[in-house]
Every structure is written in C-alpha cells, then in structure tokens.
PLY file of the C-alpha trace (Angstrom):
ply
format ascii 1.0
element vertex 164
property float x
property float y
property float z
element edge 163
property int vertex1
property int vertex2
end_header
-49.71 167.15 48.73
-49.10 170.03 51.76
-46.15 172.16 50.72
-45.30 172.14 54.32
-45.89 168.72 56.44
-43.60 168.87 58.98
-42.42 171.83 62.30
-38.94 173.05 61.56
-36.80 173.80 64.93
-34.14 176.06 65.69
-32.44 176.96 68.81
-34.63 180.17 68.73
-38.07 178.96 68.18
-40.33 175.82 66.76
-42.45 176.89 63.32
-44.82 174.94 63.72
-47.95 173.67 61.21
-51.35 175.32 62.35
-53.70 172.69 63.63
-57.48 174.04 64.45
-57.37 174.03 68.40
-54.29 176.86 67.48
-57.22 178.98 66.53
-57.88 181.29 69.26
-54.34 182.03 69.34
-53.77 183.10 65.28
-56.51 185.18 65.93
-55.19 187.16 68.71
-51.93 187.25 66.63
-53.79 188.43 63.73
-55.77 190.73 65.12
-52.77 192.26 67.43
-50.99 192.70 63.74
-54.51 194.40 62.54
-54.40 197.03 65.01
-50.40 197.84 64.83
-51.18 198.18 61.03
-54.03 200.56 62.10
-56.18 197.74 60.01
-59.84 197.22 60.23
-60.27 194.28 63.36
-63.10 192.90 61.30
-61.71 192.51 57.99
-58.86 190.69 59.68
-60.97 188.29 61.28
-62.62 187.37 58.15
-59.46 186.84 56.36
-57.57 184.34 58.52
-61.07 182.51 58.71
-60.69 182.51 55.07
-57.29 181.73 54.88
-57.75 178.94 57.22
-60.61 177.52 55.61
-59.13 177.35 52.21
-55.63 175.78 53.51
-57.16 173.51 55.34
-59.47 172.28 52.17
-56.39 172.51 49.87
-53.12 171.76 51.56
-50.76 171.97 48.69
-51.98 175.84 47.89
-50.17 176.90 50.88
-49.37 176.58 55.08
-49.69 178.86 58.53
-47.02 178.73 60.33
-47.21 179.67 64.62
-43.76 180.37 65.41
-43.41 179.36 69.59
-40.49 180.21 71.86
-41.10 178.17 74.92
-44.18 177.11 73.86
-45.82 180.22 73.35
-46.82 182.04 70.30
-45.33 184.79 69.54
-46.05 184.94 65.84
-47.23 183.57 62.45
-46.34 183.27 59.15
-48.65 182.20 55.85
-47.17 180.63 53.00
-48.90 180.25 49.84
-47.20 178.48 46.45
-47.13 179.28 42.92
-45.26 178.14 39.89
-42.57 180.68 38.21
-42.19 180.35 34.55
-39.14 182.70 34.61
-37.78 180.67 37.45
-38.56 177.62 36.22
-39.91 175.93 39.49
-41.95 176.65 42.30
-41.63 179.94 44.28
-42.86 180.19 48.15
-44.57 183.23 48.56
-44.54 184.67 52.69
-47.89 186.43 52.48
-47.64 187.55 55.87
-44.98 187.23 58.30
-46.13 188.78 61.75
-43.85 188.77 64.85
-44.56 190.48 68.32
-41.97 192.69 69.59
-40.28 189.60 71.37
-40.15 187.79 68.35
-38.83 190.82 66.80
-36.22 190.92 69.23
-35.27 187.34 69.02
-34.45 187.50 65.28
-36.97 185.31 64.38
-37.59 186.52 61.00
-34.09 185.75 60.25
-34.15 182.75 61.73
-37.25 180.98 59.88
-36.43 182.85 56.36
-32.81 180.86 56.53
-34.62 177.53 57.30
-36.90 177.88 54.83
-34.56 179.09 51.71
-32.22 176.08 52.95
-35.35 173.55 53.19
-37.00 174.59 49.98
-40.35 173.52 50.91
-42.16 171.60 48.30
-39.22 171.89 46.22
-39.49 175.30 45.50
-36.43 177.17 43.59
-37.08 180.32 45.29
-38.93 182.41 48.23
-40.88 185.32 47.81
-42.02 188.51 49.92
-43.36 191.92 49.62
-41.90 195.00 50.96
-44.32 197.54 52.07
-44.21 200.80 49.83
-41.37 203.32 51.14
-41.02 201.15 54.21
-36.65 201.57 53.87
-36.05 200.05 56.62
-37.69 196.73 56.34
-36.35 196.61 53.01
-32.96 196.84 54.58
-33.67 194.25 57.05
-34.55 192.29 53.88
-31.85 192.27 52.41
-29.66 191.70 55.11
-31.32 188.36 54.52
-30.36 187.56 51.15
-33.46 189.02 49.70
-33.21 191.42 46.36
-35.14 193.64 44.09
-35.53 192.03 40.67
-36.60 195.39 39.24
-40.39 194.47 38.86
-43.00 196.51 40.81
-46.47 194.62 41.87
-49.51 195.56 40.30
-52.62 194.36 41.15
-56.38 194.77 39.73
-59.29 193.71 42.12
-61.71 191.40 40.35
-65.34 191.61 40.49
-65.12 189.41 43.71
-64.12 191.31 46.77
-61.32 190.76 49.09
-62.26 190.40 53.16
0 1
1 2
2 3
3 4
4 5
5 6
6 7
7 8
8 9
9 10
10 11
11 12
12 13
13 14
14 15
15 16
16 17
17 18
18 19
19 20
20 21
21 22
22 23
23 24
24 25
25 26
26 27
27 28
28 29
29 30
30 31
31 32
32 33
33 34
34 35
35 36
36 37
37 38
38 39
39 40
40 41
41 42
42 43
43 44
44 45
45 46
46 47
47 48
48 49
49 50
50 51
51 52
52 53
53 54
54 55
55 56
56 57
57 58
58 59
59 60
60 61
61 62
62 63
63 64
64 65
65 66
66 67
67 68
68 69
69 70
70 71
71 72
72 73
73 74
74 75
75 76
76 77
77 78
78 79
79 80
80 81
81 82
82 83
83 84
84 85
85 86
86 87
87 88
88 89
89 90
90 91
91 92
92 93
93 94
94 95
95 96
96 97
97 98
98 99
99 100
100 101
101 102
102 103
103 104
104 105
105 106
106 107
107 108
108 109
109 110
110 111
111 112
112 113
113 114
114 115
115 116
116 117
117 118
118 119
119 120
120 121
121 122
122 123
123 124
124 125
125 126
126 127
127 128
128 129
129 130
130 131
131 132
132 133
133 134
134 135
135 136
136 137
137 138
138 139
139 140
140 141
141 142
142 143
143 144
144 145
145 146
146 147
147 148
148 149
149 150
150 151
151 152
152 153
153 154
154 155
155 156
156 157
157 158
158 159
159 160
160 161
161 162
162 163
C-alpha cells in the first residue's frame, strides 16, 4: 500500500505524486540541487534513478513528491517510511526536500511540512528530517516549523554495499 496516493494542494503550490514522464524534470531538479551542494552530477543521477526504481517497485517504502506552482516544477521532495518503536507508530522520514530559490521564496517548505504533519500520511505518528551539520540557520528555519532536537545525534556505518 503507497504511503502517499494522492497530490495535496495549497494555495501556494500542488505536491504532486511522481509519475515516470516527470522524469526529465526530477532530474534537472536533482541535478540543479547536486551542483548548489557542490555534489558530484553523476552520483546524483544514479541515485534518483535508484530512488525511482525502488519506489516505483515498492510503493509503501516511500514517495517523490514534484512540488508545481503554476504548473511548473520548482522542487521535490522524497519521503521514505519506517516504523518507531519509541514512538510507537510510523515516522515519515523527508530524505530530501529541494526547493529552487522561487520555491524558497514562496515558503514552500513551510507550506508542504504543515500539510503533511496535519495529513499524517500512511498514518504515521510523526515526521522526520535531518539538519545538515552546523547549518544554524536551517535549523532555525526548522524549528520555526514545529520541528525539535530530541537529543540523539545520527550515526551511520556504510555496509559492504556502496551507496551511488
């Protein structure tokens, strides 16, 4: 069952669920996000192939997101799902939120982060994001938003397998 079936709309923008011909355009996204992150273009590319591949073979593990204002995109976000034990429910993780500077402008971030906390998408008890490192003022932009620090730090160990 997709943990996201349906385009949420606001006077701001439509979310909208990726479908394949939307493509070319998550790419460019992507790939504009790569290179304002000084990222590697290639790597990029692989992973929202990746990413697209493996939502579209497993719906309920997660959903893309192009976020249109007047029918254009002018960002993405990717949702993935997991359950919480502490929580006691499922949590909706943004794995990447990516807006162009007239998204930024627009508030969209805002904007989609409200509808989803008051839609709980597949019944989730709670939504999830990372803050990059020392990044202070995203983290106050955060929590503007009705985000907190639970006092837990990430850490991660790469498996044998290799990330894109």
């Amino acid at each position: 069952m997709p943990i996201f079936d349906y385009n949420l709309v606001s006077t701001k923008a439509v979310y909208r669920n990726y479908i394949p011909r939307d493509f070319p355009d998550l790419l460019r996204l992507a790939l504009r996000r790569s290179e304002e992150h000084k990222g590697d273009p290639a790597t990029a590319r692989e992973a929202i192939a990746l990413t697209v591949a493996e939502l579209s073979r497993h719906k309920g593990r997660g959903a893309i997101l192009l976020i249109d204002v007047e029918e254009s995109p002018v960002g993405y976000c990717i949702l993935s799902n997991r359950w919480s034990h502490v929580r006691g429910g499922t949590t909706v993780c943004v794995e990447e939120l990516y807006l162009t500077a007239d998204g930024q402008r627009r508030g969209l971030a805002e904007d989609l982060l409200g509808l989803l906390a008051e839609i709980a998408p597949g019944g989730s008890v709670a939504i999830q994001l990372e803050v990059p490192g020392p990044d202070r003022r995203a983290e106050a932009a955060w929590k503007r938003m009705g985000f907190h620090r639970e006092g837990n730090t990430v850490m991660i160990r790469q498996t044998r397998r290799k990330a894109p």
